[in-house]
C-alpha positions in Angstrom: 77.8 106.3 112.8 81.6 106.0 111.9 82.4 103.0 110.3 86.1 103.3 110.7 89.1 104.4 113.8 89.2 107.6 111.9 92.6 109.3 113.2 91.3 113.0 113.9 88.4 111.6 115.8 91.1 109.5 118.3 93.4 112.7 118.3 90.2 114.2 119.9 89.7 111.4 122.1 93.0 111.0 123.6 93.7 115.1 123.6 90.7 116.4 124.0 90.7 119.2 121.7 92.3 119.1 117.7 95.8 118.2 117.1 97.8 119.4 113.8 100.9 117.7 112.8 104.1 119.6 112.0 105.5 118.3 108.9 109.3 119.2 109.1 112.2 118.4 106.4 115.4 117.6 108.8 117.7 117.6 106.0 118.2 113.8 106.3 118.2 111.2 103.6 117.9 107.4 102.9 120.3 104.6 102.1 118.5 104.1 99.0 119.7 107.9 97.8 123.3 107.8 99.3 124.8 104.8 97.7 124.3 102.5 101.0 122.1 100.4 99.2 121.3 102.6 95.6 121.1 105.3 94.2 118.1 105.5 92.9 115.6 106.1 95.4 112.2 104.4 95.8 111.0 104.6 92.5 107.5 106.3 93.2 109.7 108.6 95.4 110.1 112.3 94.1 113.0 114.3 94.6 111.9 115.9 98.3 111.6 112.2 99.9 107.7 112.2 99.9 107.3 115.2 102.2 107.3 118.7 102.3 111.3 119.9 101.3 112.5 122.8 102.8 115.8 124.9 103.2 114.6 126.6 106.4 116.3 125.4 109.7 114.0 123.6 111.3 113.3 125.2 114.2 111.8 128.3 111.0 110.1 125.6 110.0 108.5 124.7 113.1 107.9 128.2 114.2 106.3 129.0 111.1 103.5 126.3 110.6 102.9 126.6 114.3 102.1 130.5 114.2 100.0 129.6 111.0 97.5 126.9 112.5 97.1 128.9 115.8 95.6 131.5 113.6 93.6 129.2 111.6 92.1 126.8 115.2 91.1 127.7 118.5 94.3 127.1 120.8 95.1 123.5 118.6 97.8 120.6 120.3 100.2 119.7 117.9 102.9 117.0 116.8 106.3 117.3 115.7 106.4 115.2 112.2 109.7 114.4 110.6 108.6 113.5 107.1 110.6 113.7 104.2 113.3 110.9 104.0 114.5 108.4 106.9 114.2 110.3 109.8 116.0 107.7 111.8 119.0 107.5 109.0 121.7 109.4 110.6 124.4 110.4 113.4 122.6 109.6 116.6 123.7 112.4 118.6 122.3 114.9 115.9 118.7 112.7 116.0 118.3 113.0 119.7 118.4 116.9 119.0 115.8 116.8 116.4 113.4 114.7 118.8 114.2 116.3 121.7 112.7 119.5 119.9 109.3 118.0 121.1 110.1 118.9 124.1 110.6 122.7 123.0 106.5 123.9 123.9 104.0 122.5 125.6 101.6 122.4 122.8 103.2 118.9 121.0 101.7 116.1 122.8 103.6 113.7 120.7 106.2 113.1 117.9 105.7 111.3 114.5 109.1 110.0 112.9 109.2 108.8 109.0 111.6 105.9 108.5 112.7 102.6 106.8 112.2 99.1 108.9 116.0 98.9 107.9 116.7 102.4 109.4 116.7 101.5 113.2 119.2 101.0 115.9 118.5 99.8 119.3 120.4 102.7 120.5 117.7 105.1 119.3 114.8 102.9 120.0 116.0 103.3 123.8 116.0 106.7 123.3 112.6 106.8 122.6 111.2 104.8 124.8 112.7 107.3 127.7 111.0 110.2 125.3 108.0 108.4 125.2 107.0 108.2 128.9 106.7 112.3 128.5 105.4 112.6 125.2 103.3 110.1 122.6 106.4 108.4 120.4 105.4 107.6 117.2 107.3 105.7 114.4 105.8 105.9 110.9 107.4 102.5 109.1 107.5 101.8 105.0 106.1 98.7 104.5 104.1 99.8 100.9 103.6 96.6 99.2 103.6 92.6 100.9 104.5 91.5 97.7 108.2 90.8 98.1 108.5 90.8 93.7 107.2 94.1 93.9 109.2 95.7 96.5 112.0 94.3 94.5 110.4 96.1 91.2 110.4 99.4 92.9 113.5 99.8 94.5 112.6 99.4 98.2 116.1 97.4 98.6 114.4 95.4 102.0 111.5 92.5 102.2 109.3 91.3 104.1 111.0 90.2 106.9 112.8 93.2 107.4 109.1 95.6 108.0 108.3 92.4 110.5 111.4 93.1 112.2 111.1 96.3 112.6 107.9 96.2 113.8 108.6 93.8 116.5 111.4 95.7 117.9 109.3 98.8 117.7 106.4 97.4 119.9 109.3 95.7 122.4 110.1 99.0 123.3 106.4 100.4 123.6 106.7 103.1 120.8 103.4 103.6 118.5 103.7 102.2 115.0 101.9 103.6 112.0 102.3 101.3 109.1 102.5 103.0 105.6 101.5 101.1 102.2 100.5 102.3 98.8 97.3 100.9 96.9 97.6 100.6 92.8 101.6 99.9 92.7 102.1 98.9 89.0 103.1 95.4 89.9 100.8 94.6 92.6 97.1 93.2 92.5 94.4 93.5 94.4 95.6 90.3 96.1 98.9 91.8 97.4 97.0 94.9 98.2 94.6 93.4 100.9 98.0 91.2 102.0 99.7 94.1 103.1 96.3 95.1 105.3 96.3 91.6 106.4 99.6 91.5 107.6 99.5 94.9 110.0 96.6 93.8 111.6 98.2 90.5 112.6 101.2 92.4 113.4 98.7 94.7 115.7 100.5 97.7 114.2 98.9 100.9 116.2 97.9 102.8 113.2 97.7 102.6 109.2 98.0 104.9 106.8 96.8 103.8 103.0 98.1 105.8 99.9 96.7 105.5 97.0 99.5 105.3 94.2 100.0 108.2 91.7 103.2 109.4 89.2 104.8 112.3 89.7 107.6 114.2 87.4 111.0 113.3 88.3 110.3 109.9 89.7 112.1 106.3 88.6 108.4 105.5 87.8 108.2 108.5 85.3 110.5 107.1 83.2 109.1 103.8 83.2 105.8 105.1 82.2 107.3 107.1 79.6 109.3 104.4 78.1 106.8 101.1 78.7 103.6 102.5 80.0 101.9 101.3 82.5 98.0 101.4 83.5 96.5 103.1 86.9 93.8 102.1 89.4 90.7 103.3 88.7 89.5 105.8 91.1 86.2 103.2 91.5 88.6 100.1 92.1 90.3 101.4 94.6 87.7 102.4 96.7 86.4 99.1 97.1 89.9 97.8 97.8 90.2 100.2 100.2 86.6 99.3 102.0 87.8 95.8 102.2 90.9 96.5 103.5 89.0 98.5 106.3 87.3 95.5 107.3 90.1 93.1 107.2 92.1 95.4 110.1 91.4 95.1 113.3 88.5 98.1 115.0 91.5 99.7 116.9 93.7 100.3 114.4 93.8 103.8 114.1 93.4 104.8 110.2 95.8 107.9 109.6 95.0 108.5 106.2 92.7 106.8 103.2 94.4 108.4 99.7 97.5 110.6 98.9 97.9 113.8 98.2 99.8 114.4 95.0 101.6 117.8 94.6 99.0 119.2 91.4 101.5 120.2 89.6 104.2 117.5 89.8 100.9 114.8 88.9 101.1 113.1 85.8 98.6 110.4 86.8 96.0 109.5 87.8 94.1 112.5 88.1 91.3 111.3 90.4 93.9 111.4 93.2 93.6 115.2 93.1 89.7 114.4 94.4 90.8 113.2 97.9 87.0 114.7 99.1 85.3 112.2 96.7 87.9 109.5 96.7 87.0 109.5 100.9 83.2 110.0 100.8 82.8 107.2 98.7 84.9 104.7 100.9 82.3 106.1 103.6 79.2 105.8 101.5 79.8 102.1 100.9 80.5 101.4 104.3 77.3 103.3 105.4 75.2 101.6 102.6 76.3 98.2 103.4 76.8 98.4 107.3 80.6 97.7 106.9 82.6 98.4 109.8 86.2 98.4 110.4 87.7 94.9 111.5 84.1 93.0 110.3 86.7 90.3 108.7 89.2 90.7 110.7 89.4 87.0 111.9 90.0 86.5 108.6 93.0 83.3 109.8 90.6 81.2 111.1 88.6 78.4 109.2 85.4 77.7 110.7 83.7 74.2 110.7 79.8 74.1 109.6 
C-alpha cells in the first residue's frame, strides 16, 4: 500500500505511461548572484545554481538527454525542467523562447520552471497561463526554511510573506506549484522544519519537494563550517522529521522528492545523503510499520473539544 502521493506514481496516473524530466541550465542567474540583492548567493547554493551546469545551447542539451532516456525506456513522455538558477529572472522576450521550447515535440506533456517567490512578473505569469491550457505549467518556488531568522542566516534576501505571495499569484493564474524546502539547515529545528510543511499544505501548494541539507565545496556554508563548525542531521532524525512532515500535508499533495542528491564529489557532509535508497526506504518502513499515511494530521489547525 503507498503511504504517500509519490510523484512517479501520479506522472503515471495523469500520463499514462513514465515521464522523465529534462533538467536544462538556461544560462540564467539570480538576484542574489548579480548584485540585485547580493552577491553571495544562497549560502547552501554551489556555484552551478543547484542544478545540472552546462555550456551546451540548450536546445544540445535538450536533444541529448532526450535521445538518452528513449534508449534507456520504452517510448517515455517527458518535461522540459529549467533548473539551475531563477528561471523566471530575466528579459521576458528571451523567457517566452525558452518555454515555448515545450512546445518543440510532442513527447513533453508539461514544463517545470525553477525560481524565487521574488522572481515573478505578472507579465509572465499571463504567459503561462495561455501555455498552460496546451501543456501542464509548472512553477517550482524556494521557500526552504519558514523560519524567517534563518532565511536571513542563509542569505535568501526574501521572507515569509514574499513565498505566500508568490504562491497566491501563482494559483490565481492556475499554474501548478511545487514548493521546495530543505530539512537540517544549520539554524533551524525540528520545529521550523514541520512549519514549513505546515504552511504549504495550508497554502494547498500542488506538490512538495523535501531536501535534506548537505555541504558542498565552494558554498558560503563551506566556509562557515570551516571557520565555526557546525553539526548535521543525523541520517535517523531526519527520517522521522520527514515521516511527520508526510502526515502533516494534505493526501493530494503530490511529493516530488524525499532527500537530495549531493554531487559525491563536491560532498563534504553529511555522508548518509549519498544513501538516498536507504534514506527513502526507511521513511517507507515507518510509515508501513506504523500505518502512517500522508495527510493523517493534516487538520492539524483545529482544536477539538472532549
Amino acid at each position: 500500500m503507498l503511504r504517500y502521493n509519490k510523484f512517479s506514481e501520479y506522472l503515471k496516473r495523469k500520463y499514462g505511461r513514465r515521464v522523465q524530466k529534462i533538467s536544462v541550465d538556461a544560462g540564467l542567474t539570480c538576484p542574489v548572484r548579480d548584485g540585485i540583492l547580493s552577491r553571495s548567493g544562497c549560502f547552501y547554493c554551489n556555484s552551478y545554481g543547484s542544478g545540472n551546469a552546462s555550456n551546451e545551447p540548450v536546445d544540445i542539451q535538450i536533444a541529448t538527454q532526450m535521445e538518452y532516456y528513449e534508449k534507456k525506456y520504452r517510448e517515455p513522455y517527458f518535461i522540459l525542467y529549467y533548473q539551475a538558477y531563477s528561471n523566471t529572472y530575466g528579459e521576458n522576450e528571451y523567457l517566452k523562447k525558452l518555454y515555448d521550447k515545450v512546445f518543440d515535440n510532442d513527447r513533453f506533456v508539461a514544463i517545470s520552471i525553477g525560481t524565487r517567490p521574488d522572481c515573478i512578473d505578472e507579465e509572465i505569469l499571463k504567459y503561462l497561463e495561455k501555455m498552460n491550457e496546451k501543456k501542464d505549467v509548472w512553477l517550482e518556488l524556494g521557500l526552504e526554511s519558514a523560519s524567517i531568522k534563518t532565511l536571513q542566516k542563509i542569505g535568501r534576501m526574501h521572507g515569509i510573506a514574499s513565498f505566500v505571495d508568490g504562491v497566491n499569484r501563482i494559483q490565481k493564474h492556475n499554474l501548478n506549484v511545487c514548493a521546495h524546502v530543505i530539512f537540517g539547515l544549520p539554524y533551524d529545528n525540528s520545529g521550523d522544519m514541520l512549519e514549513s510543511a505546515k504552511l504549504c499544505s495550508v497554502l494547498n501548494v500542488d506538490a512538495i519537494k523535501i531536501h535534506s541539507f548537505y555541504l558542498e565545496k565552494g558554498t558560503v556554508f563551506e566556509k562557515i563550517y570551516r571557520s565555526k563548525g557546525f553539526s548535521f542531521l543525523s541520517a535517523e532524525k531526519y527520517v522521522e522529521i520527514v515521516v511527520k512532515a508526510l502526515r502533516y500535508l494534505k493526501p493530494d499533495i503530490v511529493i516530488q522528492r524525499l532527500t537530495g542528491d549531493p554531487n559525491r564529489e563536491l560532498l563534504i557532509g553529511p555522508e548518509w545523503t549519498l544513501n538516498k535508497h536507504k534514506i527513502i526506504t526507511s521513511i517507507e518502513s515507518i510509515m508501513e510499520r506504523n500505518n502512517y499515511k500522508q495527510g493523517d494530521l493534516s487538520e492539524f489547525n483545529y482544536v477539538k473539544r472532549n
